[in-house]
C-alpha positions, 0 to 999 in steps of 0.5 A: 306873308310870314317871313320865319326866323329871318336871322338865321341865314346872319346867325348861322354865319357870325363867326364868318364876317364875309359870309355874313354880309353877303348873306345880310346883303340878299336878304336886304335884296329879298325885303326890297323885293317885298317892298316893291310888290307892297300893292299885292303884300297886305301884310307881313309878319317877321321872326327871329330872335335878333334885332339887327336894327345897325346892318339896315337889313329891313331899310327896303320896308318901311311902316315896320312895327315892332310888337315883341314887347308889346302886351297885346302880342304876348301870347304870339312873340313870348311865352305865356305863363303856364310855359313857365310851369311847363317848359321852364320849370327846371330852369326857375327855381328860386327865381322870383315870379314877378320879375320873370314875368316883367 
């Protein structure tokens, strides 16, 4: 199961705490479900770009990994180095290389 931008339905709502929590709120519903069909699920993968490790949104999951930082995953959870050529070149000039990459 690929569960993209998982944050969006909380980031598009920031401003608006209410709205926000129960957004959060089902989420944590939608991720309990996928937690109580774990003998059908083999495997699921999650992206967003915010870690919301307080609001307790993934505590229906357990046996979460997270890969983000991870080297083995870098060319699935970051930007390889030839995106830093293309992609980025007009951002990094007189940044120094080394750091970027770290």
């Amino acid at each position: 199961m690929l569960v993209d931008e998982y944050d969006k339905p909380i980031l598009d709502v920031i401003d608006q705490p209410e709205m926000a929590t129960e957004n959060r709120d089902y989420l944590r519903g939608f991720y309990g479900i996928i937690k109580d069909s774990a003998r059908d699920v083999r495997f699921v993968f999650v992206t967003g770009v915010s870690m919301f490790s307080r609001v307790s949104l993934f505590s229906g999951l357990n046996n979460l990994r997270n890969i983000s930082l991870d080297p083995e995953f870098a060319t699935i959870c970051g930007y390889i180095d030839s995106d830093l050529d293309t992609v980025f070149a007009s951002e990094l000039p007189g940044l120094d290389r080394s750091e970027i990459r770290e």
